[in-house]
NUZAVEX-670701 format. One record per residue (C-alpha): residue number from 1; residue in one letter; x, z, y. Coordinates in Angstrom, 3 decimals, m for minus. Example, Ala and Ser with C-alpha at 12.3 -4.5 7.8 and 13.67 -1.06 7.14 Angstrom:
2
<n=1	res=A	xx=12.300	zz=7.800	yy=m4.500>
<n=2	res=S	xx=13.670	zz=7.140	yy=m1.060>
This chain:
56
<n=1	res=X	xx=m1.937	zz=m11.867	yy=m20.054>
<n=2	res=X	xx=m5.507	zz=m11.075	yy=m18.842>
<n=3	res=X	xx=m6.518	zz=m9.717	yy=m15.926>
<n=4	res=X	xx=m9.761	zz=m7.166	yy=m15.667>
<n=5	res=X	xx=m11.317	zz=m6.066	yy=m12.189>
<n=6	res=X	xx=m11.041	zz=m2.337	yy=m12.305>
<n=7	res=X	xx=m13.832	zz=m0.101	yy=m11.314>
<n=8	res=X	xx=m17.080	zz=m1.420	yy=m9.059>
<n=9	res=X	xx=m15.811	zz=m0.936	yy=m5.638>
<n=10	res=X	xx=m14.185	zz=m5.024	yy=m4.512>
<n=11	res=X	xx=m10.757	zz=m4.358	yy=m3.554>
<n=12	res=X	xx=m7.909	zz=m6.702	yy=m4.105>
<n=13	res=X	xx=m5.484	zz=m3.970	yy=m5.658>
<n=14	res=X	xx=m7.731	zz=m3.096	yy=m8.494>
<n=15	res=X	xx=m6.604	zz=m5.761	yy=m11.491>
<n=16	res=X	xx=m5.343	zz=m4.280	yy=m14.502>
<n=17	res=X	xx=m2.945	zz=m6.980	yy=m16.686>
<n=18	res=X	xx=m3.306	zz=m6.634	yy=m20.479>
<n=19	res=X	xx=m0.506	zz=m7.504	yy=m22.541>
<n=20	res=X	xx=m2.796	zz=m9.980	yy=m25.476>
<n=21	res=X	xx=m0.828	zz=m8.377	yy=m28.049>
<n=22	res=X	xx=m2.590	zz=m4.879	yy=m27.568>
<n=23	res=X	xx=m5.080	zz=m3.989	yy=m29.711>
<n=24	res=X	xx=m9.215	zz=m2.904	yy=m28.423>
<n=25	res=X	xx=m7.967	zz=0.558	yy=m29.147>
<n=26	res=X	xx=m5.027	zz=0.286	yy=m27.267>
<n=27	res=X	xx=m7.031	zz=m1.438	yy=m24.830>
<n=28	res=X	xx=m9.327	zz=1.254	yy=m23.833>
<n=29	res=X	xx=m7.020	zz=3.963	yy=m23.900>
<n=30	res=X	xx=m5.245	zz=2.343	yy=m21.356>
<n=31	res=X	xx=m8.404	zz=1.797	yy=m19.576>
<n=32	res=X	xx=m9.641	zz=5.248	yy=m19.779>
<n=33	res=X	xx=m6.175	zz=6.548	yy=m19.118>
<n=34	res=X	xx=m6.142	zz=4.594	yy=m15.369>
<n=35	res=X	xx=m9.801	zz=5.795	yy=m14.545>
<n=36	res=X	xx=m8.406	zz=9.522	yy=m15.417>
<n=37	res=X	xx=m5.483	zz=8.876	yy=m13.039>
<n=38	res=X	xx=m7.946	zz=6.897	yy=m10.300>
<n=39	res=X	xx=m11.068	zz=10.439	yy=m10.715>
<n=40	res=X	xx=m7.846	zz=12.977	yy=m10.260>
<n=41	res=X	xx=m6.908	zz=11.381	yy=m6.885>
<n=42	res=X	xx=m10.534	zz=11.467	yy=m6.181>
<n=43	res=X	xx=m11.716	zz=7.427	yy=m6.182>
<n=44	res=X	xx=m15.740	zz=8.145	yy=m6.224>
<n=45	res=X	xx=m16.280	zz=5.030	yy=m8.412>
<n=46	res=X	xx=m13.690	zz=7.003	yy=m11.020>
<n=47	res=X	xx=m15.508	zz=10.460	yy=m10.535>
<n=48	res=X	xx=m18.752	zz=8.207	yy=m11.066>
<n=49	res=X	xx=m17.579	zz=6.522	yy=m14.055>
<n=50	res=X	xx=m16.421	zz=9.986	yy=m15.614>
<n=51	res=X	xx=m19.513	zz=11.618	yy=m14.786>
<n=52	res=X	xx=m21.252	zz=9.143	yy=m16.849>
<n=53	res=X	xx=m19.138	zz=8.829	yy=m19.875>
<n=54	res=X	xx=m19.071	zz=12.318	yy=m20.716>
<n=55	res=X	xx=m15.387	zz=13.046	yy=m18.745>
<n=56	res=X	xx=m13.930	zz=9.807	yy=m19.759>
């Protein structure tokens, strides 16, 4: 398993563990799919990071 800081904001609840078996595709979705979830309860770093990708 591998563990990924989430966002840019240092807070200790914001790890994501990867299962290694995933694939990058898999990956990112899942990615993606938690900043979604993080900019719809309103986390500014998640707003920020949608802003600049286009709407995640």
């Amino acid at each position: 398993m591998r563990k990924f800081r989430f966002l840019t904001t240092p807070h200790p609840d914001r790890f994501v563990t990867l299962d290694r078996n995933l694939t990058a595709s898999q990956v990112k979705g899942k990615g993606l799919d938690l900043v979604r979830k993080a900019a719809a309860a309103g986390n500014p770093d998640a707003l920020l990071f949608a802003a600049r990708h286009d709407g995640a």
